[in-house]
C-alpha positions as CSV (number, residue, x, y, z in Angstrom):
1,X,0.0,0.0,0.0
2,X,1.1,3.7,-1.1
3,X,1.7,5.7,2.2
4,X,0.7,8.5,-0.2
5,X,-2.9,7.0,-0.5
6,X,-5.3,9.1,1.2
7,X,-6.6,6.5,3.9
8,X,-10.4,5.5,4.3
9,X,-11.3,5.5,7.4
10,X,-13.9,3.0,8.7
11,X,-15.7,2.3,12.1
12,X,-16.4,-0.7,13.8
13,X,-19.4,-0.7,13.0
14,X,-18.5,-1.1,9.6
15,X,-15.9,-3.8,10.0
16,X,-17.5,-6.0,12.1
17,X,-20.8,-5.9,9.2
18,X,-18.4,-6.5,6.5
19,X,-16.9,-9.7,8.3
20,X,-20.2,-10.9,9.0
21,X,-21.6,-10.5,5.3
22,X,-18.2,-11.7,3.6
23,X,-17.7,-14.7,6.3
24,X,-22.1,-15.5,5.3
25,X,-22.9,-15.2,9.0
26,X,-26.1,-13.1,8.1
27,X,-28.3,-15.4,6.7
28,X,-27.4,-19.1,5.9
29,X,-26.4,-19.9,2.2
30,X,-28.2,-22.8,0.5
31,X,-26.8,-26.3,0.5
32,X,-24.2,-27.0,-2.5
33,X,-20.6,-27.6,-3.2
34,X,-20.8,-23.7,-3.9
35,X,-21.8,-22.7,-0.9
36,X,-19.3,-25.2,1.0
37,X,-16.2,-23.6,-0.8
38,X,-17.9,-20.1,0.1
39,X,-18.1,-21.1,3.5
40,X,-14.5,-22.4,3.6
41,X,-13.4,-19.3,1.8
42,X,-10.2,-18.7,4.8
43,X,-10.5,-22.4,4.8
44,X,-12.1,-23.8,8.4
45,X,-10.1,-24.3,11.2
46,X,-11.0,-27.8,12.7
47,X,-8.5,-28.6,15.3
48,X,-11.2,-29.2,18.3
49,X,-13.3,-32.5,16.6
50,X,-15.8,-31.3,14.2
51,X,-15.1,-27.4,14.3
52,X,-15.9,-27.5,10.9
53,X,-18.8,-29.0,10.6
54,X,-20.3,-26.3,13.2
55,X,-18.7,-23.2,11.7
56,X,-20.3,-25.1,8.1
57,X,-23.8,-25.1,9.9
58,X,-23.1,-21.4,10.5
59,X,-23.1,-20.5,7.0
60,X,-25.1,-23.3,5.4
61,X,-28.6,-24.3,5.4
62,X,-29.3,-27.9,6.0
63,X,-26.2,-29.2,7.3
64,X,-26.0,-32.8,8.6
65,X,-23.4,-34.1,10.7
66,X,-21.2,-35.8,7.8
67,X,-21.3,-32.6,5.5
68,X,-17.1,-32.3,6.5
69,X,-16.7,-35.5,4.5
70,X,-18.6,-34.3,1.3
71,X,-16.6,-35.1,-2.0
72,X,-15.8,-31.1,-2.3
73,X,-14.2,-30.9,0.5
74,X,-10.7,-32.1,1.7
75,X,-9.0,-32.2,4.8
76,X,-4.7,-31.0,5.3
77,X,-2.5,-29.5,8.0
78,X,-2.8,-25.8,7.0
79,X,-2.6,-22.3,8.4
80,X,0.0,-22.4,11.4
81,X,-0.5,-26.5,10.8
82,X,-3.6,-26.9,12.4
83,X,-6.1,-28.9,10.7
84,X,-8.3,-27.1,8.4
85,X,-11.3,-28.4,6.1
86,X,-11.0,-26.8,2.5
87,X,-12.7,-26.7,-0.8
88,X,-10.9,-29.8,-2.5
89,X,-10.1,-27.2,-5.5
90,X,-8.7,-24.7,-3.3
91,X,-6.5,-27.1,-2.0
92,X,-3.3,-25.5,-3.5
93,X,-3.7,-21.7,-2.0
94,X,-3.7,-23.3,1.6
95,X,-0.9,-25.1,0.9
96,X,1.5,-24.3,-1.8
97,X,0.6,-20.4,-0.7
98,X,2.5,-21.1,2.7
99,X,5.7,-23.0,0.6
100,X,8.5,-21.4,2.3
101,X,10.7,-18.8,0.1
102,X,13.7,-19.9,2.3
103,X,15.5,-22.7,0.4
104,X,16.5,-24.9,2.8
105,X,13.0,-25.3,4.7
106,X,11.5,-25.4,1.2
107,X,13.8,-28.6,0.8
108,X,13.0,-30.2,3.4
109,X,9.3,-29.9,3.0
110,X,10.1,-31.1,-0.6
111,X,12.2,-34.0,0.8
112,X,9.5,-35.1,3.6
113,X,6.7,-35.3,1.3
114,X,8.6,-37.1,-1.4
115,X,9.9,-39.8,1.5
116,X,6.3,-40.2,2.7
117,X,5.2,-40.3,-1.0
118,X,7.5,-43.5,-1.6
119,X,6.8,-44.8,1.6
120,X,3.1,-44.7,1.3
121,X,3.3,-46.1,-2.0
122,X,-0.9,-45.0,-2.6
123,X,-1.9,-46.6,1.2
124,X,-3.4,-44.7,3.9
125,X,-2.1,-45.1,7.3
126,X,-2.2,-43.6,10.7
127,X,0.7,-40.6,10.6
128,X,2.5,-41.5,14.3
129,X,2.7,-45.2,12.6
130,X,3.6,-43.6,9.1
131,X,6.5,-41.5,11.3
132,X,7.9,-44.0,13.0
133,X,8.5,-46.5,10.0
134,X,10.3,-43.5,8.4
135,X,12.2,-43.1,11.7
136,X,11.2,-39.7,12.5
137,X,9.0,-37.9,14.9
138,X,4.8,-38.2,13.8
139,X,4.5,-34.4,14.2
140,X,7.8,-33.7,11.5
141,X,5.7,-34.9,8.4
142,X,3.3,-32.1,9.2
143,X,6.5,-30.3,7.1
144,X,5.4,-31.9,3.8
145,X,1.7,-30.2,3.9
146,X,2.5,-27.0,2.4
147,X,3.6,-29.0,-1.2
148,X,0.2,-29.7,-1.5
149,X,0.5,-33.6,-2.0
150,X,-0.4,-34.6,1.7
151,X,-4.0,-34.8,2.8
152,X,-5.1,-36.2,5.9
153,X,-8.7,-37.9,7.3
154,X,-9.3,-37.2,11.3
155,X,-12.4,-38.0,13.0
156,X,-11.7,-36.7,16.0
157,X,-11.0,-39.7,17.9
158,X,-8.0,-41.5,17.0
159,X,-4.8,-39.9,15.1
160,X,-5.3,-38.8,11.7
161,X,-4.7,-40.9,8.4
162,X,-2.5,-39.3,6.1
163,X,-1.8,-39.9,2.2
164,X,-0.3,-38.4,-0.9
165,X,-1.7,-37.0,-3.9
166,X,-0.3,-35.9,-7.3
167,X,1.4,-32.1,-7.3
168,X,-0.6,-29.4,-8.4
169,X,1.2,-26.9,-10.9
170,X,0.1,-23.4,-9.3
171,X,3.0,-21.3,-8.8
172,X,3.5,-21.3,-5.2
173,X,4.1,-17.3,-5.4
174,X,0.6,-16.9,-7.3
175,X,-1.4,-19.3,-4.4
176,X,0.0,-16.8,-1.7
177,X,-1.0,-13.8,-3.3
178,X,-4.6,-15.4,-3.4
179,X,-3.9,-16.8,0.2
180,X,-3.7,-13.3,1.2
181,X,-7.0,-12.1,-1.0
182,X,-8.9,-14.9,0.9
183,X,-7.7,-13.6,4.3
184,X,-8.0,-9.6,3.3
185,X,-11.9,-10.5,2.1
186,X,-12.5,-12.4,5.8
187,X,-10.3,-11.0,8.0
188,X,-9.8,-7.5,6.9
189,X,-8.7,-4.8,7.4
190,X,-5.3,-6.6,8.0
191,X,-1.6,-6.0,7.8
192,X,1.1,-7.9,6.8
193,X,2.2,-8.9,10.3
194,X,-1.7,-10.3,11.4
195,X,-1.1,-12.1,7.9
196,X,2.0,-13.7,9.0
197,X,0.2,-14.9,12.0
198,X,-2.5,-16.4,10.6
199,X,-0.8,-18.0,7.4
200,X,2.3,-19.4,9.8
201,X,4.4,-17.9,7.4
202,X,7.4,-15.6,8.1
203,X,7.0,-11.6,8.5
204,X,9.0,-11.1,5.3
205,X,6.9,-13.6,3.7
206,X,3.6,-11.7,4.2
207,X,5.3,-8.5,3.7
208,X,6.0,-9.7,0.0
209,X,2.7,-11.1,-0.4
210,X,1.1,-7.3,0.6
211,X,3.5,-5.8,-1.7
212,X,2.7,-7.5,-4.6
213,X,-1.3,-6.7,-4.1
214,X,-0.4,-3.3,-3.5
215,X,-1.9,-2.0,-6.6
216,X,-5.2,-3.8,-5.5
217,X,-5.4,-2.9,-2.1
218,X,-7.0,0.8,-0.3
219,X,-4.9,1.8,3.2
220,X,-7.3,2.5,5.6
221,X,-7.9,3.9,9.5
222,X,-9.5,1.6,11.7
223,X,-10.2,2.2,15.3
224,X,-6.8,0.6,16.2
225,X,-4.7,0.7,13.3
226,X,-3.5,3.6,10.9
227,X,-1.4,1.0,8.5
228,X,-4.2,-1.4,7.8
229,X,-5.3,-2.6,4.3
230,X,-8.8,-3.7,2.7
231,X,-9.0,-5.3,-1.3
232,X,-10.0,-2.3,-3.2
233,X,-12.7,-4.6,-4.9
234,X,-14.2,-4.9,-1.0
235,X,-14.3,-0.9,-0.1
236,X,-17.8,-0.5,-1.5
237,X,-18.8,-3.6,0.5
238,X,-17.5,-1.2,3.7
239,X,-19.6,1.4,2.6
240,X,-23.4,0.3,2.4
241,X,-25.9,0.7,5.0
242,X,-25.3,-2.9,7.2
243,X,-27.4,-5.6,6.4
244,X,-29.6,-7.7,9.4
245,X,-27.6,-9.5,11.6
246,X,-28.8,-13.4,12.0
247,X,-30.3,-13.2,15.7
248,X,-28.2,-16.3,17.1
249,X,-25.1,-17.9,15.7
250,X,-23.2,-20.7,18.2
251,X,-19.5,-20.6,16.6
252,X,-17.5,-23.8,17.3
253,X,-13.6,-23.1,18.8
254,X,-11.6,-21.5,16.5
255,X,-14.5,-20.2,14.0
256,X,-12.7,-17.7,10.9
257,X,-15.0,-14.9,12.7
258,X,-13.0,-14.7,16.1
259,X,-9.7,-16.2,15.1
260,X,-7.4,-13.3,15.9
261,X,-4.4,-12.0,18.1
262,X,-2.8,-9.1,19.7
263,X,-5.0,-6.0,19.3
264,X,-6.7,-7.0,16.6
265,X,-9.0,-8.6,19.2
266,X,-9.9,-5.4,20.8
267,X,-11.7,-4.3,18.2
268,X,-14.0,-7.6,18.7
269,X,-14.5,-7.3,21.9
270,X,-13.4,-4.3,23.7
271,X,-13.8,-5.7,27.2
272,X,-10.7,-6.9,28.2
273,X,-12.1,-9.6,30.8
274,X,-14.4,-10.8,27.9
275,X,-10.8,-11.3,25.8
276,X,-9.9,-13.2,28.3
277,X,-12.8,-15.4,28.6
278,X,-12.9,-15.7,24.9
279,X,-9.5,-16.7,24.3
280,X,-8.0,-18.7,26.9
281,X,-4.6,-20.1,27.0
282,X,-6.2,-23.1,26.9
283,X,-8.9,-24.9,24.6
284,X,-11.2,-21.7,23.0
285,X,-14.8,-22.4,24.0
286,X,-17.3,-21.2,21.2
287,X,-18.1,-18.0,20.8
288,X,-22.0,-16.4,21.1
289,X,-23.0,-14.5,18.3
290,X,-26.5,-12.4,19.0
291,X,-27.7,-9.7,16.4
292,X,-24.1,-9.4,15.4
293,X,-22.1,-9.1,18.8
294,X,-20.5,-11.2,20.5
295,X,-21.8,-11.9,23.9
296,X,-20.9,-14.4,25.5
297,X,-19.1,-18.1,25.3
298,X,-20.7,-21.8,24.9
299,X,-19.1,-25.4,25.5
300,X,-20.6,-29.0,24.9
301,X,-19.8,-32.0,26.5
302,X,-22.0,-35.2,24.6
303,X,-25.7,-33.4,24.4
304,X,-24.7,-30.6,27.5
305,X,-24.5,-27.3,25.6
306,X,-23.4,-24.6,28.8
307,X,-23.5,-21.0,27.8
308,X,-22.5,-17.9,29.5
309,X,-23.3,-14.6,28.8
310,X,-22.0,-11.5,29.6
311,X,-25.3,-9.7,30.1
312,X,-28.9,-10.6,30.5
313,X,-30.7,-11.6,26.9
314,X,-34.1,-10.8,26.4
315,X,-36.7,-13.7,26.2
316,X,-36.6,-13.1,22.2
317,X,-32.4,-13.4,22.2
318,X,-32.2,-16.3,24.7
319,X,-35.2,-18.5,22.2
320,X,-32.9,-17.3,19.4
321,X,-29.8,-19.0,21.3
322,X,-31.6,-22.0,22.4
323,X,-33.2,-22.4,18.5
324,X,-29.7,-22.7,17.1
325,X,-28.4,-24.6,19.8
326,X,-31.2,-27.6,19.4
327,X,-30.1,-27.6,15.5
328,X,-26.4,-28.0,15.9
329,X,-25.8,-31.4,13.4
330,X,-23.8,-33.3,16.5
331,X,-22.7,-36.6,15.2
332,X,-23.5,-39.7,17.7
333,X,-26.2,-37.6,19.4
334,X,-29.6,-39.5,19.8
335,X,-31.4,-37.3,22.1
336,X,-32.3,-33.4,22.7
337,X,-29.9,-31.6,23.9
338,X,-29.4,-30.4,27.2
339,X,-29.2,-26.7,27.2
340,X,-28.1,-24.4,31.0
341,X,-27.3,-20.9,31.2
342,X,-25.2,-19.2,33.5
C-alpha cells in the first residue's frame, strides 16, 4: 500500500458488518458444493473435533453431521499447521501459498513429502505409525503439507490418516498472493504482520505477499490501526448501509470470525475480561453471536450445551440461542440436547 494514498477511514461498525456479510454469518447460504467452498473461503479451522462442521452449519442451510466429509471438501494440516477443512479445489492456495521462500525449509518440505510419497506407495495409514516406520518424529511430516501432496482424514477420535496425492502446478508465489486475497476479504482490514500470523508464514513472507497486491489494495484507518489494508474490490462492501444480523449464531472453537491475536482482538471485543474469557490459554470455548455481537461463550460435553453470557438476553435473544443450539448437526447424538445458562 502507497503511504501516499489518502486512507479511508472505517468504524467498527463497519468492520465487524463487513466480516459478517463476507464470512455469510447473516443469513445461511443454500446447500451446495458452492456454498461449501464459500463457506470455507479462509479455509475452516478444525483442530477441536468437528469445528468445521459447526462453523459449516453457520453459514449453510441444512447441514448434517457428515457434511465435512462431502466429496468437495478435503482435509490438510494448514494455516499455522492446524487442521483445516478446504474446498478440495482450493487445495493448492492453503498449501503451496505457505511453501516457504527460504530454500533450505522449502527442501525439506520437498524431501519429507517425497519420502512419505515412496513410503506410502498410494496406502493410507495412521501418521504416528507412518512416522515411525520412516524413523522420525509423527509431528515432522506435518512439514510436507504446504507441497500440497499430503492430505489427511481425522475423525476426532483416534490420530489422523494421512496420504499423498499428485502435485498441483500453481505457482506457489501466485497461491499466496490469493492466500492473502482470501484472508484480506474475511479477516480485513489486515496487515502484513496479522497475515503472517494467521498464514504461519514468516514476516517477510507476508510482507511480499502485501506488496505485490499493493496495486489492489486501499490503506485504511481503523479504530486501532492507521497501517491497515482492505481489497479495493471490498471498499464499496464497507460502505453500504449494514445488512440484518442473523439473531443467534453458536460458533465452534476457532470459527474464521474470532480467530485473531494481539490488538486485533480489541476491536471484537473491547472488554478486556471478555478477551480473556474468549480466548484462553487453553482450549477456546465457542463463541456467542447475537444480532451481530459477541456476547458471550458456549461449550458441549455429549448433548450438554453450557452458555455464559456476559449480560442478560431478552426472552426473544435467549429463544434465538436455544433455536440454534437444538439444531447444531452433533454426530452420535440421539437425544435433545441439554441446554443451562449461567
Amino acid at each position: 500500500m502507497s503511504r501516499s494514498q489518502t486512507r479511508l477511514k472505517i468504524t467498527r461498525s463497519q468492520i465487524l458488518s463487513f466480516r459478517r456479510c463476507a464470512g455469510s454469518l447473516n443469513e445461511r447460504l443454500p446447500l451446495s458444493p458452492a456454498s461449501l467452498r464459500r463457506a470455507a473461503w479462509a479455509g475452516l479451522q478444525d483442530s477441536m473435533p468437528r469445528a468445521a462442521l459447526l462453523s459449516i452449519h453457520a453459514r449453510v442451510k441444512g447441514v448434517e453431521s457428515a457434511i465435512w466429509e462431502d466429496a468437495s471438501l478435503v482435509q490438510l494440516w494448514g494455516p499455522r499447521f492446524s487442521n483445516y477443512v478446504v474446498a478440495a479445489k482450493d487445495l493448492p492456495i492453503f498449501s503451496l501459498g505457505r511453501l516457504p521462500d527460504n530454500a533450505q525449509a522449502r527442501a525439506r518440505a520437498h524431501a519429507t513429502a517425497s519420502r512419505l510419497h515412496s513410503f506410502l506407495k498410494g496406502e493410507r495409514m495412521p501418521f504416528g505409525k507412518a512416522g515411525h516406520a520412516l524413523g522420525v518424529p509423527p509431528n515432522s511430516l506435518r512439514y510436507a503439507a504446504p507441497t500440497g501432496t499430503v492430505l489427511l482424514r481425522w475423525d476426532g477420535a483416534r490420530q489422523p490418516d494421512v496420504w499423498t496425492v499428485p502435485p498441483n502446478d500453481l505457482d506457489p508465489q501466485h497461491a499466496r498472493l490469493e492466500l492473502a486475497r482470501r484472508f484480506l476479504h474475511i479477516f480485513g482490514p489486515a496487515t502484513p504482520a496479522s497475515f503472517a500470523k494467521w498464514a504461519g508464514i514468516s514476516p517477510a513472507e507476508a510482507q511480499g505477499a502485501f506488496t505485490a497486491l499493493a496495486k489492489s489494495l486501499t490503506p485504511v484507518l481503523t479504530p486501532l490501526s492507521n497501517n491497515s489494508g482492505i481489497l479495493a474490490n471490498d471498499e464499496s462492501a464497507f460502505r453500504v448501509q449494514p445488512q440484518t444480523p442473523a439473531p443467534a449464531r453458536l460458533l465452534p472453537s476457532g470459527d474464521a470470525y474470532y480467530l485473531f491475536w494481539g490488538a486485533d482482538r480489541d476491536l471484537l471485543l473491547p472488554n478486556a475480561k471478555q478477551r480473556a474469557a474468549l480466548w484462553t490459554t487453553r482450549v477456546w470455548p465457542g463463541a456467542l453471536l447475537v444480532n451481530g455481537e459477541i456476547v458471550g461463550i458456549w461449550r458441549r460435553s455429549a448433548d450438554d450445551v453450557s452458555i455464559e453470557t456476559w449480560h442478560r438476553l431478552s426472552p426473544t435473544e435467549r429463544d434465538a440461542v436455544e433455536a440454534e443450539a437444538v439444531s447444531l448437526p452433533l454426530p452420535g447424538i440421539d437425544r435433545p440436547l441439554s441446554i443451562r445458562w449461567s
